[in-house]
C-alpha positions in Angstrom: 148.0 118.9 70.7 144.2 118.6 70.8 142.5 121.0 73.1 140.3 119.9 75.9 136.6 120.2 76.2 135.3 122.6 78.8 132.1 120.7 79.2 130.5 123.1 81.3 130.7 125.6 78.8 130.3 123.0 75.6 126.6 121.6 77.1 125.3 124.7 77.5 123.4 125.1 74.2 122.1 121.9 74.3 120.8 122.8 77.7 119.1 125.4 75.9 117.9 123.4 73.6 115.7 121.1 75.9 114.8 123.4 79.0 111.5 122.8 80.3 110.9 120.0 78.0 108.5 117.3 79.3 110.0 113.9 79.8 107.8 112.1 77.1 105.8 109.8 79.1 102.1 111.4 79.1 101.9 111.2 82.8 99.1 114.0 84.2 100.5 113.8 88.3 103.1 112.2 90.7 101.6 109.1 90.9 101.2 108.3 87.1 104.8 109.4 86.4 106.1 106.8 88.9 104.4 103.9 87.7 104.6 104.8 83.8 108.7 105.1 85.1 108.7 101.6 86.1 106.7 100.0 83.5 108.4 101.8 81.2 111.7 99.9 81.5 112.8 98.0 79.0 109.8 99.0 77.0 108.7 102.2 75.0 107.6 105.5 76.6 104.7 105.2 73.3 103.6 102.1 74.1 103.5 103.0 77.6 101.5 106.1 77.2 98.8 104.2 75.5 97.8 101.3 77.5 97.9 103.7 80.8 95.2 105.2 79.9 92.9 102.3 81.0 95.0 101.1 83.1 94.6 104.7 84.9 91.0 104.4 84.7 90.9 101.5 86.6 94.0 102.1 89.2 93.8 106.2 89.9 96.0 106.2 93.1 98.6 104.6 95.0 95.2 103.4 97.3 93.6 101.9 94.6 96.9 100.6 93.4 97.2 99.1 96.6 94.6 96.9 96.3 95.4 95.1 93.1 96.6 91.3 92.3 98.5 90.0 89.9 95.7 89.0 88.3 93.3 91.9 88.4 96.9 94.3 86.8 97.3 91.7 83.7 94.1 92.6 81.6 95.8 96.3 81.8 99.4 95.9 81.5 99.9 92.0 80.7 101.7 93.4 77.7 104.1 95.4 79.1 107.8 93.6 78.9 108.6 91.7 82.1 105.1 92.2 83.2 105.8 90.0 86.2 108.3 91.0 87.9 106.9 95.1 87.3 103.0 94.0 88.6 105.2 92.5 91.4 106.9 95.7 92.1 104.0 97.9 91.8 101.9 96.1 93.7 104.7 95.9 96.7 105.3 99.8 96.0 101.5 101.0 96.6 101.3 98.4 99.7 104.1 100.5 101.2 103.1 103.8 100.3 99.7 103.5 100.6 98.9 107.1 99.5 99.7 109.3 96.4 100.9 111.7 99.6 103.4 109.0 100.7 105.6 109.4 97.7 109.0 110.1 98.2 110.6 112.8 96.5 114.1 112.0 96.9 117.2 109.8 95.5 117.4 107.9 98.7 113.5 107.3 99.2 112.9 106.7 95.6 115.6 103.8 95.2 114.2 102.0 98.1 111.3 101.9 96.4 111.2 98.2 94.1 111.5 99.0 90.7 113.0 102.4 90.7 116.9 102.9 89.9 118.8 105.7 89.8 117.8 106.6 86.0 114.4 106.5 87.1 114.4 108.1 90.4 116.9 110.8 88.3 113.8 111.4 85.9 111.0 111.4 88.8 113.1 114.4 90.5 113.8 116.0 87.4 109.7 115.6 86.3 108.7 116.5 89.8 110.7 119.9 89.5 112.7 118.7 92.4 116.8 119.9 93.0 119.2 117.2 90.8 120.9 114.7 92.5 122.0 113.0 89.7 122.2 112.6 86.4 119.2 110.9 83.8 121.4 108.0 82.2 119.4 106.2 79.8 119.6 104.3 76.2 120.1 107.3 75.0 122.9 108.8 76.7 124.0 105.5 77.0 124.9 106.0 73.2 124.9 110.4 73.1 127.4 110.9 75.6 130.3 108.3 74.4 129.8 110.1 70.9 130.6 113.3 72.7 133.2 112.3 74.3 132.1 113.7 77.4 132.3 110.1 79.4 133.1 106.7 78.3 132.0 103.1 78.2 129.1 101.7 78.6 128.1 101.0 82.0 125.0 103.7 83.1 126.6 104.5 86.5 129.9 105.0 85.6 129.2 107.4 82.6 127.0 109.3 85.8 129.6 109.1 87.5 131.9 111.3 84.8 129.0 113.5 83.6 128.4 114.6 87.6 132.0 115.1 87.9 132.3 116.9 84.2 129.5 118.9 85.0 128.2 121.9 88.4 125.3 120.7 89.6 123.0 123.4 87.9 124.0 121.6 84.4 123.0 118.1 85.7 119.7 118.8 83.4 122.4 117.6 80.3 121.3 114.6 81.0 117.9 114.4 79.6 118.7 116.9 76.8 121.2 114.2 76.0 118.6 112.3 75.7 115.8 113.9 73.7 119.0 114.9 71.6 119.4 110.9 71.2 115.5 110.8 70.3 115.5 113.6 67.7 119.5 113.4 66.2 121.8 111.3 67.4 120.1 108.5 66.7 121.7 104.5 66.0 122.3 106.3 62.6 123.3 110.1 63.6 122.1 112.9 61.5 125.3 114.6 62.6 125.3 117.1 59.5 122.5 119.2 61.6 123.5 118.3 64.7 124.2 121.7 67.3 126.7 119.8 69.3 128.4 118.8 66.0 131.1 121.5 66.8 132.4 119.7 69.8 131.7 116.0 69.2 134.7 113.5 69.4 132.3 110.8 66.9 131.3 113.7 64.5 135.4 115.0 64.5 136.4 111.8 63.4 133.7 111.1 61.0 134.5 115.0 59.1 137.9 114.0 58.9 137.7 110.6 56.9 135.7 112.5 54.8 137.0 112.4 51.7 138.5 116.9 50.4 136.0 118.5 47.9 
């Protein structure tokens, strides 16, 4: 009979792993980090990083921010994917706000905010040193934790929903070293071999043992 995963104790070198590391958006303050989150979406956090840099330069607060069209955001941003509907949201977002000071720093006041989801209010918090209130799903762990076998499926808020009740609330930080681990290793094609959750993976188990005996 197969024994079951203690997942506290199973995520805890991967934990180690990725303390402290910096989500990989190049974000310098608050205010960056929320609208490189929401931009980011269905894009890449590279291409991201480099066309905020002018964009930045142009739009340095939630004030400024505040003030733009449309029009005056697409020179900037008018690559982003679903440019849009995000130039919608941002320019909605700093109308409300107003101020960099404004920002909300918690689940409830980030996903009222248009644009911002769980995932993304999950990373803002976790970014912003704030206490977890959730756990950062993403394309990544959408893929990392099924592998594990620590949740299953493939809906984002139902594998939250079995990582927060898999793991206390001071391991909610699994999250986004699932997902750097996604990033570096367990990648579409998995370099399992070095892998340091390879020991406890449900994917990695079943791929050793249709291995053919040496």
């Amino acid at each position: 009979m197969a024994t079951k995963t203690d997942w506290s104790e199973a995520i805890k070198p991967l934990l180690r792993k990725y303390k402290n590391h910096k989500h990989p958006l190049e974000y310098k303050n608050i205010y960056q980090l929320v609208v490189m989150v929401v931009l980011s979406s269905r894009d890449t956090d590279v291409h991201i990083n480099e066309l905020s840099k002018e964009f930045f330069k142009k739009f340095p607060d939630m004030k400024a921010l505040s003030k733009a069209t449309v029009e005056t955001l697409k020179p900037y941003i008018g690559k982003v994917r679903s440019f849009f509907q995000k130039s919608g949201w941002l320019i909605k977002m700093a109308g409300d706000i107003k101020t960099d000071a404004n920002i909300p720093l918690s689940m409830e006041g980030l996903t009222n905010l248009p644009g911002i989801g769980r995932k993304s209010a999950n990373v803002i918090l976790r970014e912003a040193g704030k206490p977890a209130e959730g756990i950062v799903v993403d394309i990544h762990v959408l893929r990392v934790a099924p592998r594990l076998g620590i949740a299953s499926g493939t809906d984002a808020g139902k594998i939250e929903e079995q990582l927060m009740k898999k793991l206390p609330q001071k391991e909610w930080d699994a999250g986004m070293a699932m997902s750097f681990l996604g990033r570096e290793i367990c990648r579409p094609k998995p370099l399992c071999e070095i892998c340091l959750m390879n020991k406890v993976c449900a994917y990695y188990k079943k791929i050793a043992g249709k291995k053919p005996a040496k």
